[in-house]
C-alpha positions as a LaTeX table, in Angstrom:
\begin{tabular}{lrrr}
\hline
Residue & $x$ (\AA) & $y$ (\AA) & $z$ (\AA) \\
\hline
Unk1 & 274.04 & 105.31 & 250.09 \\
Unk2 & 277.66 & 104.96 & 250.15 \\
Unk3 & 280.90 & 104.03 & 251.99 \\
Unk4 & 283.15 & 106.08 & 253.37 \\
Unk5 & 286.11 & 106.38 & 255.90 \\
Unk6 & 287.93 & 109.29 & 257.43 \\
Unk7 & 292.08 & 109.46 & 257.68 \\
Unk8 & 294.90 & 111.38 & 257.67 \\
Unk9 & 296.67 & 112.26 & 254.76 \\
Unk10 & 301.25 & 112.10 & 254.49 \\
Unk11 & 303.24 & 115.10 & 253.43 \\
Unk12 & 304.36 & 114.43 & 249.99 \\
Unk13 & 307.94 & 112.94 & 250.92 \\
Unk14 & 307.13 & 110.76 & 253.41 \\
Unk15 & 303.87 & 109.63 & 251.53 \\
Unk16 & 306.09 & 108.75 & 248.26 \\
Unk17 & 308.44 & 107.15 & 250.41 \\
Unk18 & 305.35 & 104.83 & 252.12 \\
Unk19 & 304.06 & 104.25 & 248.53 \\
Unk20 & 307.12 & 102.64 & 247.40 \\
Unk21 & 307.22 & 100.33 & 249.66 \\
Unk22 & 303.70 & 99.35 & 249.32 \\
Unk23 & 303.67 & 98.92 & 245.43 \\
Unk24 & 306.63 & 96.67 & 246.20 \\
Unk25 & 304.54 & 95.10 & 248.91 \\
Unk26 & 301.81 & 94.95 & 246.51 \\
Unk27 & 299.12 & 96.80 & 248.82 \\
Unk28 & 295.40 & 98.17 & 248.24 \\
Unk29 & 295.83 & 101.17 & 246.05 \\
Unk30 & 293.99 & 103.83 & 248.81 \\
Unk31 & 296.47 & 106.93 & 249.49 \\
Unk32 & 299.25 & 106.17 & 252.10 \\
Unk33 & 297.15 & 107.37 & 255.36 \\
Unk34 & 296.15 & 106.86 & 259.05 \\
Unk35 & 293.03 & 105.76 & 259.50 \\
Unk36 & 290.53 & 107.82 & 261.84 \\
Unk37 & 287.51 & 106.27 & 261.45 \\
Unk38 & 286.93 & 102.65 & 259.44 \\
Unk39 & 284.64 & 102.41 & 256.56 \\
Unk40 & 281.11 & 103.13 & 257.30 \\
Unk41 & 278.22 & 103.25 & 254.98 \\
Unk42 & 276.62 & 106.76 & 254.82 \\
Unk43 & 272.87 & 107.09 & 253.68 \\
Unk44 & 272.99 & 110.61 & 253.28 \\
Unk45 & 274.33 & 113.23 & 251.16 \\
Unk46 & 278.05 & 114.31 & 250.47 \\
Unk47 & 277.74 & 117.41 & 251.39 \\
Unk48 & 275.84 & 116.69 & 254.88 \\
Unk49 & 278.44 & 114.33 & 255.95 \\
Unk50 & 281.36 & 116.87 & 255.25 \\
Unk51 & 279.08 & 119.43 & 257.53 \\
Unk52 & 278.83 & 116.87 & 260.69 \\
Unk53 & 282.62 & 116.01 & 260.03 \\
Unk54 & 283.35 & 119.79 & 260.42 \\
Unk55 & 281.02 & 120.05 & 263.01 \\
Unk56 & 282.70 & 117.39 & 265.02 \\
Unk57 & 286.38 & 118.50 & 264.57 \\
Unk58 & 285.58 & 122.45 & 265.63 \\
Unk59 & 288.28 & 123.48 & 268.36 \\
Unk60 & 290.90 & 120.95 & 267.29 \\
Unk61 & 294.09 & 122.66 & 266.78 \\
Unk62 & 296.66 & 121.66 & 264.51 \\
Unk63 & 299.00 & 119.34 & 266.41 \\
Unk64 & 302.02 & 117.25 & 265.39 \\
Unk65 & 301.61 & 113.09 & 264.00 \\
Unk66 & 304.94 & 111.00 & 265.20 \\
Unk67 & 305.83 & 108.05 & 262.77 \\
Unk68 & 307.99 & 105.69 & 263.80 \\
Unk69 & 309.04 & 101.80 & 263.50 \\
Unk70 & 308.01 & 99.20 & 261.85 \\
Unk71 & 304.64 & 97.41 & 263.76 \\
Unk72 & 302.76 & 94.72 & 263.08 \\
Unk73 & 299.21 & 92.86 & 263.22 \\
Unk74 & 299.55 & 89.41 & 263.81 \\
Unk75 & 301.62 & 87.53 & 260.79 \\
Unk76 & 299.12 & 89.32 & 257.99 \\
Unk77 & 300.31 & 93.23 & 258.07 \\
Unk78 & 302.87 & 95.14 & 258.59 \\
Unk79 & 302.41 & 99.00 & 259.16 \\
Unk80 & 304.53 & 101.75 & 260.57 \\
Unk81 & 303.95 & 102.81 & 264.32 \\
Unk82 & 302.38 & 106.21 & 264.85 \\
Unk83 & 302.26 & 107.67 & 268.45 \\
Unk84 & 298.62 & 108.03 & 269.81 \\
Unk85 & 298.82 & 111.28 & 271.27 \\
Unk86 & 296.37 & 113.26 & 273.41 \\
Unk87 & 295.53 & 115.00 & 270.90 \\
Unk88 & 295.49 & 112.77 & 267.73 \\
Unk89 & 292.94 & 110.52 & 270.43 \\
Unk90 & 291.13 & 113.81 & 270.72 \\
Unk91 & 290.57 & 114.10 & 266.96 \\
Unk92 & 289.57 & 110.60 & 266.66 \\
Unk93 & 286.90 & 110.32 & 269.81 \\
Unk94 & 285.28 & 113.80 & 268.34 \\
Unk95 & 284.70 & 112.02 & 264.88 \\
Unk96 & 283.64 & 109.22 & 266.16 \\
Unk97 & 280.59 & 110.72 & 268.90 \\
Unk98 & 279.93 & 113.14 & 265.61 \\
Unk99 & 279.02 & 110.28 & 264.07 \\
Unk100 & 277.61 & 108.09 & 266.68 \\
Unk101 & 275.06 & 111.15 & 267.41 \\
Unk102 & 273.98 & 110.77 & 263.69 \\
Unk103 & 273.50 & 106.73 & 264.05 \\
Unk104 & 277.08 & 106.12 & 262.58 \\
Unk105 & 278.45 & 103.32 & 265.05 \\
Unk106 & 281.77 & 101.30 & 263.99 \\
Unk107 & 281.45 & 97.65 & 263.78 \\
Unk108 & 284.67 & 96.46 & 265.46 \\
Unk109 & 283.99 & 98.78 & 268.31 \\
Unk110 & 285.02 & 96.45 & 271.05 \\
Unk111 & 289.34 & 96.98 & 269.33 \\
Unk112 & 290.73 & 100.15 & 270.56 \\
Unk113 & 292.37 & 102.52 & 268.26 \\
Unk114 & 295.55 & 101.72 & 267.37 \\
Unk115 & 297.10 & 104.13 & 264.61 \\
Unk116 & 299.30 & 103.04 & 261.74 \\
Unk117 & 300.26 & 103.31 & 258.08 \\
Unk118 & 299.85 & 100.33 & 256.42 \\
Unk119 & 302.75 & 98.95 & 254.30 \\
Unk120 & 301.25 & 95.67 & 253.61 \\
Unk121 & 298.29 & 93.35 & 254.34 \\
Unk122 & 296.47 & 90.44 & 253.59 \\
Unk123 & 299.77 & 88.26 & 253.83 \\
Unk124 & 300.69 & 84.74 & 253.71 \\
Unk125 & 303.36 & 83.62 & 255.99 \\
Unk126 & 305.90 & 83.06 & 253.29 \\
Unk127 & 305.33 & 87.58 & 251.83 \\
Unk128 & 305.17 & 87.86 & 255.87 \\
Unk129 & 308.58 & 87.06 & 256.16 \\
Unk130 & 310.15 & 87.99 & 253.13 \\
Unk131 & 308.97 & 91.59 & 253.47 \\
Unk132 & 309.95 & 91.64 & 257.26 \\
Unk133 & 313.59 & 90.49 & 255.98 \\
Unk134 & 313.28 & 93.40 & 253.63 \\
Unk135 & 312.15 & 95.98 & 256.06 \\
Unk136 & 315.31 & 94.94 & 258.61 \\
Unk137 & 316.99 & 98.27 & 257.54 \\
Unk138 & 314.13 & 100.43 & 257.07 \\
Unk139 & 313.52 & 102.52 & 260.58 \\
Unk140 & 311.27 & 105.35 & 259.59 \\
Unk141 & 310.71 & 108.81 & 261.67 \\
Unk142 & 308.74 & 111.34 & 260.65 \\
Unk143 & 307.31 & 113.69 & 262.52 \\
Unk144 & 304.73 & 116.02 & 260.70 \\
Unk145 & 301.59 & 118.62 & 261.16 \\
Unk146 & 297.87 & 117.38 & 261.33 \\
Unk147 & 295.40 & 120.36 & 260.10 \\
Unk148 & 292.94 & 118.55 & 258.31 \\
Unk149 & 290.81 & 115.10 & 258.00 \\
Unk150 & 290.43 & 113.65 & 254.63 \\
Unk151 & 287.40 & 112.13 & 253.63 \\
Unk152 & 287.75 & 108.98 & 251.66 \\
Unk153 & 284.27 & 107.51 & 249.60 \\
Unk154 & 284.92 & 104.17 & 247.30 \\
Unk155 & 284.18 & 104.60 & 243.82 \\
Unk156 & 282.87 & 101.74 & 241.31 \\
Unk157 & 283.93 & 102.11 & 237.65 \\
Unk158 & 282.71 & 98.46 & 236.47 \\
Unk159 & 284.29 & 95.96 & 238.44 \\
Unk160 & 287.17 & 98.25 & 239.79 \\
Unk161 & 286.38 & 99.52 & 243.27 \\
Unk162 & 288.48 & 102.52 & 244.53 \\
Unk163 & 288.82 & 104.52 & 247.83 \\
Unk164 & 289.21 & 108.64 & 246.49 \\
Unk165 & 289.75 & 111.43 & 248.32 \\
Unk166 & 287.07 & 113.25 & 248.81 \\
Unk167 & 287.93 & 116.36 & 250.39 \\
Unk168 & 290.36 & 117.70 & 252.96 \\
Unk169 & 288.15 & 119.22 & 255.64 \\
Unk170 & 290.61 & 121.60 & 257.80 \\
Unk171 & 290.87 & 122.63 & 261.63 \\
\hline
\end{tabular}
């Protein structure tokens, strides 16, 4: 058995860009990304997983992500908007009945999806506002091509716990 999630992955710039900010932010270490799906716990294999992912996402075409403003969640993180689109909903409600058929169901299931790139998280008020002050300038927009869902599984080396990349499973 182990955990897993399912995102979207930046193009290199604009993922380099996001990762400055968040080492400066001090953020979790996971890829810059857009989370599809939250982290589930999977009791099969790998490789059967990455079949009912593919399974689900069959017919999706690629389709442009728009990234754009600074967002937050309450006073604890701050992320960068990204438009839900029809068809980035799409991608996200076939993953998620994929999963639901094979008894994967998300525990915060009553919050709607709201898509973002986290810069930071897990804030006290005092980082709060210090890295809003710092952000004042900083108005991203990106715009960018979706053709594939990455599939993220946390790793334990002794006490360090990781979320990895998996594998890019493409439409």
């Amino acid at each position: 058995m182990a955990d897993f999630f399912l995102g979207l992955t930046l193009p290199e710039e604009f993922e380099e860009e996001v990762e400055t900010l968040r080492r400066r932010f001090a953020a979790p270490k996971t890829a810059p990304h857009i989370t599809l799906i939250p982290p589930f716990t999977w009791p099969g294999t790998d490789l059967e997983l990455e079949q009912i992912i593919s399974e689900s996402i069959q017919g999706v075409s690629p389709f442009t992500i728009k990234a754009q403003g600074i967002g937050r969640f309450g006073r604890r993180v701050i992320y960068i908007h990204v438009e839900l689109s029809e068809e980035l909903m799409g991608l996200y409600e076939k993953l998620e009945s994929g999963l639901e058929r094979q008894g994967v169901v998300e525990k915060e299931k009553d919050r709607s999806y709201r898509p973002h790139i986290t810069l930071a998280t897990r804030l006290s008020p005092g980082e709060f506002n210090h890295y809003m002050e710092e952000l004042q300038d900083y108005s991203p927009s990106e715009e960018f091509l979706c053709q594939q869902v990455a599939l993220f599984k946390m790793t334990v080396q002794g006490r360090t716990r990781r979320w990895q990349i998996l594998k890019q499973i493409f439409f």
